[in-house]
C-alpha positions, 0 to 999 in steps of 0.5 A: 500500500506505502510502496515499500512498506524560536521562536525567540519569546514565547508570546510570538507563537500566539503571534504568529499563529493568529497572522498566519490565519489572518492571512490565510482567511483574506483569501476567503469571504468573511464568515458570520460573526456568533457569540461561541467560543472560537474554537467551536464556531464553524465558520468554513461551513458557511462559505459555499462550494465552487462548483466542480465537475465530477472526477472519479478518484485516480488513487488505487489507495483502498478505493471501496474506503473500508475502515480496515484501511485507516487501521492499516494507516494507523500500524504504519504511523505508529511503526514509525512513530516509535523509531522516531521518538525512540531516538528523539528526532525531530520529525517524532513532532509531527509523527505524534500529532499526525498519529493522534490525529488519525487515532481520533479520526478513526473513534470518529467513524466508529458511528457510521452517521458522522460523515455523509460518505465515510468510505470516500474520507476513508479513501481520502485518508489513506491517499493523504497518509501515503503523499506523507509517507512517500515524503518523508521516504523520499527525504531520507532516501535524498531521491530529490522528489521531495515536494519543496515545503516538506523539504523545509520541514524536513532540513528543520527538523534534520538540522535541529534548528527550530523548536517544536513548535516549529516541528508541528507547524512546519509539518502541518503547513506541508501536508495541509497547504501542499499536499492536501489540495493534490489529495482532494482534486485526485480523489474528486471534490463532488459526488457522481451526482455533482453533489459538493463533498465540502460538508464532509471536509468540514466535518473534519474540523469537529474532531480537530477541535477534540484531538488539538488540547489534549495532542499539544499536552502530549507533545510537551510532556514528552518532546519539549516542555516549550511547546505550551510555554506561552499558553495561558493556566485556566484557558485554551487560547493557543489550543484555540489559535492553533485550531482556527489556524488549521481550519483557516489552512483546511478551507485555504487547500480546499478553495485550491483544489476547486482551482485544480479541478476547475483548471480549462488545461493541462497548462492552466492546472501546471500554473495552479499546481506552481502557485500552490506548491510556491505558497507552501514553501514560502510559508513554510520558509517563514515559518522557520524563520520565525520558530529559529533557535537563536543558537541552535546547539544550545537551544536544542540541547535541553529539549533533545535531554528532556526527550530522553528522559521523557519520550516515554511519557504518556 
């Protein structure tokens, strides 16, 4: 199925966050203000599809979608994950957050109503998984197919030269504003019936919101006590921003994968596919940038000891 298989101050991650979802939102229209907390209001929902033509899914990926699959997916994060962490690399970062993640994803689909078409999404999460996977492999094999914002995530992560915060950024920007526009326009964006698959999309946002407290805990029990350092007691506010950033980055790649599908040619398409993977790598640039160690030998030696003793953490 897989082939072979600093920030300087704390208070800038918040920072950060929240104008890099600023940025991504100015590229949609404005959603209705509500009186909910932040982090539940569904603001994607209310912004409508584009209207695409039909596109049968190219992926040979668990194409019937049994939810047998995502327990495949979830043995091959899990194998990798450990060889990560039990070395303390700093790809186990993103390793963990992309494992929680699906671990929750899957608890979601135990009730069969939780999506429209659950065998589509679990087709979707197959594909998503493998363009990670073949990433990464790739990276490590210096093959140089690596798509350029996973390079950046990657060299990062290889180099030591960012915080952790940085690590699960930089991951999430590679596989949610590159990859995941190419996913979505592969396996098709409308039913056969024309119908938009957007509210599954978006239902997505609804176990993010569940995995994105408990994930950030986690990775600072075991990686780096620094991921949470500017998180505030009594409140969720960067669990939030890190939410509403995700999901501003999720409707950013969906709006993308309407300009590959609607695409009138082979040289139109190109130039969407140049624009995205170009956006990617320059977000992915500053974000490193902004989450750089000062001196990356002495920022990453108490995180790399405290991982030592800690990786095992639960």
């Amino acid at each position: 199925m897989y082939g072979l298989q600093l920030i300087r101050s704390p208070h800038r991650v918040l920072a950060v966050i929240l104008c890099l979802g600023a940025l991504a939102l100015m590229a949609t229209p404005a959603a209705a203000q509500s009186s909910q907390d932040p982090a539940s209001v569904p603001w994607t929902e209310l912004l409508p599809p584009t209207p695409a033509g039909y596109e049968d899914s190219t992926s040979p990926l668990c194409p019937a979608g049994q939810t047998r699959c995502v327990d495949v997916v979830i043995r091959e994060m899990t194998r990798r994950f450990n060889a990560l962490a039990s070395r303390c690399d700093h790809d186990a970062v993103f390793g963990l957050t992309y494992l929680r993640t699906t671990e929750e994803y899957r608890r979601s689909v135990s009730d069969p109503a939780f999506f429209r078409d659950t065998p589509h999404v679990n087709h979707q999460d197959v594909v998503f998984a493998d363009v990670y996977f073949r990433a990464y492999d790739a990276w490590h094999r210096g093959s140089g197919t690596t798509p350029p914002a996973w390079q950046v995530a990657f060299a990062a992560a290889d180099s030591r030269s960012v915080s952790a915060s940085g690590n699960l950024i930089l991951g999430i920007n590679a596989h949610v504003n590159r990859d995941l526009p190419f996913v979505l326009a592969q396996i098709g964006i409308t039913t056969e019936d024309g119908v938009s698959r957007k509210p599954d999309h978006d239902r997505v946002n609804d176990f993010l919101i569940l995995v994105t407290e408990p994930l950030v805990a986690e990775l600072s029990r075991r990686f780096d006590p620094s991921v949470d350092d500017s998180y505030l007691d009594g409140t969720t506010l960067d669990e939030t921003s890190l939410f509403q950033l995700m999901a501003a980055w999720r409707e950013e790649a969906w709006r993308n994968a309407e300009r590959l599908v609607n695409a009138t040619s082979p040289g139109d398409r190109a130039r969407v596919a140049g624009e995205i993977e170009f956006a990617a790598e320059t977000k992915g640039r500053l974000l490193a940038l902004q989450y750089a160690y000062v001196s990356p030998l002495s920022g990453t030696s108490g995180r790399d000891a405290y991982c030592a003793a800690k990786r095992n953490t639960r």
